[in-house]
N, C-alpha and C positions, 0 to 999 in steps of 0.2 A: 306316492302313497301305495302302499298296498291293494292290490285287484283280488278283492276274492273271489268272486265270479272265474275268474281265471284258473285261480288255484284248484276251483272246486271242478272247473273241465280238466285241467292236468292230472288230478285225483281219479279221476273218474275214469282217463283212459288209462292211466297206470294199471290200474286195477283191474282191467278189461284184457290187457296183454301180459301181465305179470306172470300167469300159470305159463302160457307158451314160452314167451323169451323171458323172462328172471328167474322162476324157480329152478329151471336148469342148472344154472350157475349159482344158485343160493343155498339148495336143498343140504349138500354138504356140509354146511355152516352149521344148520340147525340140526342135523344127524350127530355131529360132533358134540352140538349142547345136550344134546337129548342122554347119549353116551356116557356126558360126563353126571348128570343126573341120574342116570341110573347107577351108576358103578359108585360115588364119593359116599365115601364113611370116615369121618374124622377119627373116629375112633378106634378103626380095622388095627386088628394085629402085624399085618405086614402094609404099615403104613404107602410103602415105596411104591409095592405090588399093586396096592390098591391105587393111586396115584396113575401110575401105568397103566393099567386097564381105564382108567376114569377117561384120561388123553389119548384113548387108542385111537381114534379117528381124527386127531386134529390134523394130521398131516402137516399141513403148510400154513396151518392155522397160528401155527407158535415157530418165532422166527429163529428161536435157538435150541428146535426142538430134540437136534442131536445131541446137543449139551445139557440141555434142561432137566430132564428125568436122572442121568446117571450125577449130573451136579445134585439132585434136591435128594437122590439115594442117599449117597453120603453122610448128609445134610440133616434127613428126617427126624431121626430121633431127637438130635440137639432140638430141632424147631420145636417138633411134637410137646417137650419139656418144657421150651421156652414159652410156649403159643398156649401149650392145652387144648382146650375144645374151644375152640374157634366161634362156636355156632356162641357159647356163654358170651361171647365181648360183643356180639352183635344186637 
């Protein structure tokens, strides 16, 4: 069975040592999201450009990321045409 009692101490020191040892190694992650939220416009005139700047911080975020951007370059307008605005199908 399940120990919630457990869970809720495990919870509790997590939370207690996260800012020292995890956000170290986490902060990056969400810098990266942050990034990409500010920079995405489905609708920018240099879709690619924008795309670019959106992933500037992922680093090692995105595991084909040498490939990825100058592949989707290529790529955008076809998609932009096929896809539209993105945010309408959501």
């Amino acid at each position: 069975m399940f120990d919630k009692l457990r869970l809720k101490e495990v919870l509790v020191e997590y939370k207690k040592r996260f800012v020292q040892q995890q956000w170290p190694n986490e902060k990056y992650k969400w810098e990266a999201v942050r990034c990409f939220q500010l920079n995405w416009d489905v609708n920018s005139d240099d879709f690619a450009q924008m795309l670019t700047k959106a992933l500037a911080q992922t680093a090692n975020l995105l595991a084909s990321v040498n490939n990825f951007l100058a592949s989707f370059k290529n790529k955008s307008n076809t998609l932009l045409e096929r896809y539209g605005n993105g945010a309408v199908q959501h």
